[in-house]
Every structure is written in structure tokens, then in C-alpha cells.
C-alpha positions as CSV (number, residue, x, y, z in Angstrom):
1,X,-3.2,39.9,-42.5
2,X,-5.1,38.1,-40.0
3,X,-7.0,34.9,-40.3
4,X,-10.4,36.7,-40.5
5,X,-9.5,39.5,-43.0
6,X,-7.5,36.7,-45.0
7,X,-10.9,34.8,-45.1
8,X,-12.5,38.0,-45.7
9,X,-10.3,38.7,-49.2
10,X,-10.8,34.6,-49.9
11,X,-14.8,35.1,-49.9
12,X,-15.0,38.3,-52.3
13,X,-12.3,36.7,-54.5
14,X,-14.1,33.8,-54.7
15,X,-17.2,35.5,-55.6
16,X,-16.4,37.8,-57.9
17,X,-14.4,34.7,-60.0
18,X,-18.0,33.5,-60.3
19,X,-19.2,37.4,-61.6
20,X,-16.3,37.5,-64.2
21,X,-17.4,34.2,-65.5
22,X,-20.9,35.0,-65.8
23,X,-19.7,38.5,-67.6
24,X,-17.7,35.9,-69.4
25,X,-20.8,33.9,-70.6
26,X,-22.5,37.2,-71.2
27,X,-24.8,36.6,-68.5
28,X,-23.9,40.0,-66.9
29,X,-23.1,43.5,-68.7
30,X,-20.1,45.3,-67.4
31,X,-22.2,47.8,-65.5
32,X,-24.1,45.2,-63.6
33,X,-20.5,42.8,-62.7
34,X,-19.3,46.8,-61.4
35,X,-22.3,46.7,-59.2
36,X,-22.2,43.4,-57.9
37,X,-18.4,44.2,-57.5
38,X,-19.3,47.4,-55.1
39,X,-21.7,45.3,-53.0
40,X,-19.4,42.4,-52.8
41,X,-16.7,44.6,-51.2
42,X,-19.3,46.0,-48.7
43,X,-20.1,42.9,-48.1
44,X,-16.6,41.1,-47.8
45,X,-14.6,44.3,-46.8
46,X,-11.2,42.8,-48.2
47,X,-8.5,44.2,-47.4
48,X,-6.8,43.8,-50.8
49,X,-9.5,43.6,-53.1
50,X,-10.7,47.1,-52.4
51,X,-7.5,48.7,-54.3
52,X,-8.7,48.2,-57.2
53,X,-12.1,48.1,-58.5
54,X,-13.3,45.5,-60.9
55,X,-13.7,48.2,-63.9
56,X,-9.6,48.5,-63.0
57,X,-8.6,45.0,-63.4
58,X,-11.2,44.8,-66.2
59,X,-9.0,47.4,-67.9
60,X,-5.2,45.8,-67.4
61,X,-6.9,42.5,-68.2
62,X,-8.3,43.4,-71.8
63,X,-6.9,47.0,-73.1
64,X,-3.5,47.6,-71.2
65,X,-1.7,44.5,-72.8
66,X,-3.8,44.0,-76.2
67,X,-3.4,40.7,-78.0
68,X,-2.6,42.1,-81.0
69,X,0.5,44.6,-80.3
């Protein structure tokens, strides 16, 4: 990875940390944090970031590993 993609994949992680947090505070649906996701990466282009869509992570993070197994 270059310095330019690496500041690339820097930018959309940084901005989507500030989407999850406003799903977080129920400021955005899930719908709307998987649009803003899909224009971030248009944006941003990362190079890593673009494996796996939000609605992906969203789905290890809360139903793969439930608290309560």
C-alpha cells in the first residue's frame, strides 16, 4: 500500500467511525449509515475498506458473536 491509498483507507475509516457513532446515538437508521457507507467508498476508494461493506461488519459486530451465548 502506497502513501496515497494508505491515506485513502485512513479518510473513509475515519469517516465512517463518525457514521457508526451517529447510528450509535440513533441519529442515523441502518439503511441510511449503508448509504453513507456506499458514497464514502466512492468517495475514498479504500483499498481495504471496500471488502466488506458496513451492513458486513455490522453483522460480525452484533449477531455473529452475541453477548449472551
Amino acid at each position: 500500500m502506497n502513501a496515497v491509498q494508505f491515506e485513502r483507507e485512513r479518510l473513509y475509516q475515519a469517516t465512517l467511525a463518525v457514521g457508526r457513532e451517529m447510528l450509535r446515538r440513533n441519529l442515523l437508521t441502518d439503511g441510511e449509515l449503508a448509504i453513507f457507507d456506499s458514497k464514502m467508498r466512492e468517495k475514498y476508494k479504500p483499498s481495504l475498506g471496500s471488502l466488506y461493506p458496513v451492513e458486513v461488519l455490522d453483522f460480525l459486530d452484533n449477531k455473529a458473536f452475541p453477548s449472551d451465548i
